[in-house]
C-alpha positions in Angstrom: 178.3 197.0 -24.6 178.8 196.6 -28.4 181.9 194.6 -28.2 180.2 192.7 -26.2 177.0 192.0 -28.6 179.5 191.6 -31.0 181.5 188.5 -29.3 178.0 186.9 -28.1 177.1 186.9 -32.4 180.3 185.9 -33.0 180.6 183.1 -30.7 177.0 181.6 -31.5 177.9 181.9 -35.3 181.6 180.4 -35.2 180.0 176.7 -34.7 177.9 177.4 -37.8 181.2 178.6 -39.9 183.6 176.1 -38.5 180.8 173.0 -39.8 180.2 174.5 -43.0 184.1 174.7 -43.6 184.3 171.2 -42.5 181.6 170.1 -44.6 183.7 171.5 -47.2 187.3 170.3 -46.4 186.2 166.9 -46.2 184.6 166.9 -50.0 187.6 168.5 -51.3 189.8 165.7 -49.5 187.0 162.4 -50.8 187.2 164.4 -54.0 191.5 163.8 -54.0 191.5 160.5 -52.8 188.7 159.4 -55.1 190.4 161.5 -57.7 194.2 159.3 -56.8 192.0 155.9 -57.4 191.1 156.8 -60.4 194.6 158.0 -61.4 193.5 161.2 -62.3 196.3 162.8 -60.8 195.2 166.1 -63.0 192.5 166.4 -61.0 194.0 165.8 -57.5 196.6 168.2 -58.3 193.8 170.4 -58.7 192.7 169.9 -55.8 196.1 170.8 -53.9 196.9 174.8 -53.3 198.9 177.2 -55.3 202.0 176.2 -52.8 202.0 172.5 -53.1 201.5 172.9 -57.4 204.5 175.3 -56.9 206.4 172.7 -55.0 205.7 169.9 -57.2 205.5 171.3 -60.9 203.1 169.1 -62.5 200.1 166.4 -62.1 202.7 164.2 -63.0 205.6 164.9 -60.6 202.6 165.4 -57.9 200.9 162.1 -58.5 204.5 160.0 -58.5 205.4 161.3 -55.1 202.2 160.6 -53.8 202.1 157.2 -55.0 205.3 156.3 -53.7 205.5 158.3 -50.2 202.1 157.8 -49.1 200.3 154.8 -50.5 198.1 154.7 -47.4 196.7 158.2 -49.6 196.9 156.6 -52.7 195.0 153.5 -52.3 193.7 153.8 -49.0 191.2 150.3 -48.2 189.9 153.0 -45.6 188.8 156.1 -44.9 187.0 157.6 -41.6 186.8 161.6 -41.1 188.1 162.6 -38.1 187.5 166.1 -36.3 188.5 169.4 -37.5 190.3 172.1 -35.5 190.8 175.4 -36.7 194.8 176.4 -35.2 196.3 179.7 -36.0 193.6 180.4 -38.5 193.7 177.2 -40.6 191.1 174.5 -40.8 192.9 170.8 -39.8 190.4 167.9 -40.6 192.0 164.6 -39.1 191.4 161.6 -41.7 192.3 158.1 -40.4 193.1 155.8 -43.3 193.9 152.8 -43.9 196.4 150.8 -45.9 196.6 148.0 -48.3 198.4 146.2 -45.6 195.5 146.8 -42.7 197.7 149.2 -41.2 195.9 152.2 -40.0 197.2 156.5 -39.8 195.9 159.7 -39.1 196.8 161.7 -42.2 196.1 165.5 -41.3 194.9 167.7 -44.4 196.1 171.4 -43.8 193.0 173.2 -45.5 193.5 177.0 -47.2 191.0 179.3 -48.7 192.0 180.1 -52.3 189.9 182.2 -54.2 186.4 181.1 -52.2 187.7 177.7 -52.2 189.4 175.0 -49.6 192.6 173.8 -51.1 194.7 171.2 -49.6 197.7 172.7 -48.6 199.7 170.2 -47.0 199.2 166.8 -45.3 200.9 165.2 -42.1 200.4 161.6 -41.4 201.4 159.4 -38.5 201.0 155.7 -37.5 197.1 155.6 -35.8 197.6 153.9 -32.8 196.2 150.2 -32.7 193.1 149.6 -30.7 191.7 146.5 -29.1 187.5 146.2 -30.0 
C-alpha cells in the first residue's frame, strides 16, 4: 500500500519537476547563446559543465571551436525551444536554430546538475528537416 502512495506522489509530482528543470535548462542555454553574441566566450564557458571546461581548457579554446564548428550556435538568426525528455536520467531540451544561411537544425543540449545548477554538458545537432507552410 505504501509503495503504492509513494508512486501515485511521485507520478503527479514528476510533471512539476521535469517543467521546472526545463524552465531552467532553457535559461542556462538563452543565457550561452546570448552569452556567444556578445563574444563573451568567459561567460559561455561558464555556462558549460566541469567535463566540457576539462575538454576544452579555456574560454578561449572553448569559444574558437564553437565559432568554427557550429556557427548555426554561434550566431544563430533563430532560435525556437523544442521539448525536453529526460533519458537515462538526464534532461535533453531540443533547440531548433537557425543559420546565417536560413538553414535550419535541431541542436540537442545534454543538461547536468552541478552543484544545484544545470550545466550544459554536451550538444548534438543535426540538419532540421525542411518543411513546406
Amino acid at each position: 500500500m505504501r509503495r503504492a502512495v509513494l508512486s501515485i506522489l511521485f507520478a503527479m509530482l514528476l510533471p512539476g519537476l521535469v517543467q521546472a528543470q526545463d524552465s531552467a535548462a532553457r535559461a542556462v542555454i538563452a543565457d550561452q547563446i546570448a552569452a556567444f553574441q556578445a563574444d563573451d566566450v568567459t561567460r559561455a564557458y561558464d555556462l558549460a559543465s566541469p567535463f566540457i571546461q576539462g575538454k576544452f581548457q579555456t574560454p578561449e579554446i572553448f569559444g574558437r571551436m564553437v565559432r568554427e564548428g557550429y556557427p548555426m550556435v554561434w550566431r544563430p538568426s533563430e532560435v525556437t525551444f523544442l521539448e525536453a525528455r529526460e533519458v537515462g536520467g538526464r534532461l535533453w531540451q531540443d533547440v531548433f536554430l537557425r543559420d546565417a544561411a536560413g538553414r535550419g537544425f535541431i541542436a540537442e543540449y545534454e543538461m547536468i546538475e552541478i552543484e544545484g545548477a544545470l550545466r550544459i554538458n554536451g550538444v548534438r545537432i543535426r540538419e532540421a528537416p525542411e518543411t513546406n507552410v
